[in-house]
Backbone as CSV, one residue per row, in Angstrom:
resi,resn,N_x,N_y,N_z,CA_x,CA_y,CA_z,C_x,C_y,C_z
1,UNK,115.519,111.889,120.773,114.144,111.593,120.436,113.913,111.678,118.923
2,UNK,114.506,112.840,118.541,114.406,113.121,116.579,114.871,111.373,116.455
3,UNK,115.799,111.070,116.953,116.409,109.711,116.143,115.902,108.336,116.428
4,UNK,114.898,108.543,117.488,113.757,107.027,117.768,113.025,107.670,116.331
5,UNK,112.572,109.169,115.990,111.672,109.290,115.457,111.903,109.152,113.971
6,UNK,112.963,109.237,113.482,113.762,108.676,111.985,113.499,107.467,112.208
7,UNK,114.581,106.783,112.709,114.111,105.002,112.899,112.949,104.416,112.668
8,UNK,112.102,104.948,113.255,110.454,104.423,113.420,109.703,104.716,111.590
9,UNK,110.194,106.095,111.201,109.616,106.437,109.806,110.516,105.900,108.583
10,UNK,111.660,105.635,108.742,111.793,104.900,107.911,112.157,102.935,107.994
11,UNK,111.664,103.240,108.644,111.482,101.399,108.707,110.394,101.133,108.645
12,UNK,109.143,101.928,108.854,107.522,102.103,108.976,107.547,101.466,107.507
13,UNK,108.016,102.534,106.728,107.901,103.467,105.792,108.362,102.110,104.245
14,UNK,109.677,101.707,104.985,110.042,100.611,103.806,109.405,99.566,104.412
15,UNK,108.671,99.078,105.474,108.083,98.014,105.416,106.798,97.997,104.582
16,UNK,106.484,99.045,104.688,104.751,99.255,103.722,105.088,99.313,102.437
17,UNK,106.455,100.048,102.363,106.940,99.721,100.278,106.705,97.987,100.433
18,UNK,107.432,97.451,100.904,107.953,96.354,100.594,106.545,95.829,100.386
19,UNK,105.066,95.452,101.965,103.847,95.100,101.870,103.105,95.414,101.034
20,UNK,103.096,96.614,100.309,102.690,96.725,98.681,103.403,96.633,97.341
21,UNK,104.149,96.002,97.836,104.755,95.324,96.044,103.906,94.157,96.076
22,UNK,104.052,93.580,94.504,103.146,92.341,94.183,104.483,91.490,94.335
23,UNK,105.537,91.518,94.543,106.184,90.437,95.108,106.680,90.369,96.577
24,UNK,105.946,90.776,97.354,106.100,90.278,99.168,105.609,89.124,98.846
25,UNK,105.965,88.049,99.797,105.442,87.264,100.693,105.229,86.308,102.177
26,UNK,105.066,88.142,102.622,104.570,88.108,104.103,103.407,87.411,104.220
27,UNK,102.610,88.245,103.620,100.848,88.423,103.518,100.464,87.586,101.950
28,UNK,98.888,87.082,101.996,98.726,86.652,101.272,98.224,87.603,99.736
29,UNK,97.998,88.811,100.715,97.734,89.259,98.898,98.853,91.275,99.529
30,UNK,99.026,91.389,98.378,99.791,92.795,98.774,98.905,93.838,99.555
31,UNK,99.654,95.258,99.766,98.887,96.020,100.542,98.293,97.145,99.597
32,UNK,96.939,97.784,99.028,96.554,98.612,98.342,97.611,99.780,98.024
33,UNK,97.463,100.076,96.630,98.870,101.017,96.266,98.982,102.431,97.657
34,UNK,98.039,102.932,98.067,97.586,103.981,98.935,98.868,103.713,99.538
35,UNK,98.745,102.466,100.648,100.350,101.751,101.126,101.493,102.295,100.759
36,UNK,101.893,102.310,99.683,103.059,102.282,98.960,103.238,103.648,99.033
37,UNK,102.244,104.895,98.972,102.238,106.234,98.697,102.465,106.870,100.453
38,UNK,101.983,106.367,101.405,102.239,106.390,102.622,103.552,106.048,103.243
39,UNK,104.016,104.553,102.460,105.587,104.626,102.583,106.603,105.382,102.434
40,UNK,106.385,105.340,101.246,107.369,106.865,100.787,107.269,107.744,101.250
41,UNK,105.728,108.404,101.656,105.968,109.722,102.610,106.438,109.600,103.919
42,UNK,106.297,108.409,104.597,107.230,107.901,106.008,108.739,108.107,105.300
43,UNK,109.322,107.621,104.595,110.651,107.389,103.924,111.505,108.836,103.973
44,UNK,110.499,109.852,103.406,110.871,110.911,103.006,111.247,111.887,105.018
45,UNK,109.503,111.747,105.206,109.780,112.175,106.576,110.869,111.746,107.041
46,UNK,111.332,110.032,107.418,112.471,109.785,108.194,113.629,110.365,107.563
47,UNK,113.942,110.081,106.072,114.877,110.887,105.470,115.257,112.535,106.471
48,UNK,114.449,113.223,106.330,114.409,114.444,106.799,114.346,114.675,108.386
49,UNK,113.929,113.539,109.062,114.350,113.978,110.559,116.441,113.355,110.972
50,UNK,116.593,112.512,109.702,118.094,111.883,109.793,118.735,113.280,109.388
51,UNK,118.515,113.914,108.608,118.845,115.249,107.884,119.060,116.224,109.480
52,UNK,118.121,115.946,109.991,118.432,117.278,110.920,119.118,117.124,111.899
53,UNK,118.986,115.622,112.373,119.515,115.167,113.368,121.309,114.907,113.089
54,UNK,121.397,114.578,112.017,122.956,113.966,111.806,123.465,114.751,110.354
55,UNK,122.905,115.833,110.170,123.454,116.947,108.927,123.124,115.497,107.229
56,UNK,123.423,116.436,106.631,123.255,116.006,105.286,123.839,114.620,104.877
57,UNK,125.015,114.773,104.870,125.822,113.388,104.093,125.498,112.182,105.180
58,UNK,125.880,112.824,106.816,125.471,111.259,107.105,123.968,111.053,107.701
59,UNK,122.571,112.179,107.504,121.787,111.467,107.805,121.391,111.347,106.498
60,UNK,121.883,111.577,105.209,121.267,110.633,103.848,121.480,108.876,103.919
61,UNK,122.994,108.964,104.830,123.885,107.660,104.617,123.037,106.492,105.420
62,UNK,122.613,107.554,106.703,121.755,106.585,107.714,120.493,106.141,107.402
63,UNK,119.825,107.254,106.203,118.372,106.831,106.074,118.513,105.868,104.570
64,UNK,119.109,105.755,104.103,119.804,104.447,102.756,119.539,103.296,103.100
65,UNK,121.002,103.739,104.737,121.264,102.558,105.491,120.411,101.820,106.087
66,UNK,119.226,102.316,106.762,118.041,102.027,106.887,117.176,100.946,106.412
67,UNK,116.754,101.720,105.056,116.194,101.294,104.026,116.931,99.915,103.615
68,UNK,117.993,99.822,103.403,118.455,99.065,103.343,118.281,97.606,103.252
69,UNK,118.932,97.510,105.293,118.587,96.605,105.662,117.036,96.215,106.254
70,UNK,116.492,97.369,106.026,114.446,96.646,106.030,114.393,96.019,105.139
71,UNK,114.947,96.292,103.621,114.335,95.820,102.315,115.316,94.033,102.088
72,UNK,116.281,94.233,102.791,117.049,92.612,102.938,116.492,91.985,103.970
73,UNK,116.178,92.389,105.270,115.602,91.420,106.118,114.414,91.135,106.188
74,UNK,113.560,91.517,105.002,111.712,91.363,105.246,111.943,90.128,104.223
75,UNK,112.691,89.775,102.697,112.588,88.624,102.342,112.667,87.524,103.219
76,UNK,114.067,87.773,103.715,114.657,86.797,104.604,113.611,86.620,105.960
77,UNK,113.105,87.269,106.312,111.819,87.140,107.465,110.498,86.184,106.484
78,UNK,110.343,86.249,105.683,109.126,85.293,104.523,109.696,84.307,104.849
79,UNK,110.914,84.030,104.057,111.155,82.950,103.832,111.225,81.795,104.793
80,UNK,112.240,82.634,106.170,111.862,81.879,106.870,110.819,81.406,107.858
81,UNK,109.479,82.161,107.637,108.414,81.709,107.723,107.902,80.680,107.136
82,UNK,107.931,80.889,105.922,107.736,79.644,105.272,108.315,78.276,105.039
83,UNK,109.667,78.774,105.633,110.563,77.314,105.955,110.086,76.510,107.276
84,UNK,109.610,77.503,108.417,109.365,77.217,109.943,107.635,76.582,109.539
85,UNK,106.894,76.859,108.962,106.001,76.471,108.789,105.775,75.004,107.422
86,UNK,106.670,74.951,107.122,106.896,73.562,106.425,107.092,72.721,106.972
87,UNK,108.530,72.840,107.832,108.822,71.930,108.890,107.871,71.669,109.561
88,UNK,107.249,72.375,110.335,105.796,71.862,111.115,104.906,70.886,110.880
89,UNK,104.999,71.318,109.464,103.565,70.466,108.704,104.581,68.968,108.352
């Protein structure tokens, strides 16, 4: 259960970094900095339930790993929104 509950906070956590940068484009305008300060504290939380659940080195490695691939697959999720919605039109 700790490790649905990592998962969930840091993917929460880097999706709201990502929705408040001024370069997403999910959404048409970013998410208020507040966002961004909420992320990180999801980030940190998940950080720290990977910590307890899988010890130090590999729940740092898992909550990176994480982060990671949220912060590569949310461009790639825009874009191809915006490719699927071109084609349409």
């Amino acid at each position: 259960m700790i490790t649905l509950l990592a998962l969930l906070l840091t993917l929460s956590g880097a999706a709201l970094i990502y929705l408040a940068s001024a370069q997403q484009r999910l959404r048409a305008s970013s998410l208020p900095a507040v966002a961004r300060l909420t992320g990180w504290l999801f980030v940190a939380g998940g950080t720290a339930c990977w910590w307890y659940e899988a010890g130090m080195g590999a729940g740092i490695t898992a909550a990176l790993t994480m982060l990671m691939l949220c912060w590569v697959a949310l461009p790639y999720a825009a874009w191809w929104r915006t490719a699927v919605r071109d084609t349409v039109e």
